[in-house]
C-alpha positions in Angstrom: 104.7 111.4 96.3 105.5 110.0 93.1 105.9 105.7 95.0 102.8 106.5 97.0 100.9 107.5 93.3 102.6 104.3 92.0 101.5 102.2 94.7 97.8 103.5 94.0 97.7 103.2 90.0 99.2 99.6 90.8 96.9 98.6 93.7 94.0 100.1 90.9 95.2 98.5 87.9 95.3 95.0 89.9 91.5 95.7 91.3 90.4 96.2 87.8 92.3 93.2 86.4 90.8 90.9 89.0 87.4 92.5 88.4 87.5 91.4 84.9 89.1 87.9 85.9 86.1 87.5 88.0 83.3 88.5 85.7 85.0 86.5 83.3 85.1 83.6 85.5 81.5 84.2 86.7 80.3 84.1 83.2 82.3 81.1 82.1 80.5 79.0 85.1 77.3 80.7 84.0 77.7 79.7 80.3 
């Protein structure tokens, strides 16, 4: 239970960091 809640924070934590990257990158080409 505990690697499969793990596996989920990770696999969240990496969506929202690449998110972020992206929006970041989006508005740099913008700008």
């Amino acid at each position: 239970m505990r690697r499969t809640t793990d596996r989920v924070a990770q696999y969240t934590a990496f969506a929202l960091v690449a998110g972020v990257a992206t929006t970041l990158v989006l508005l740099a080409l913008w700008l």
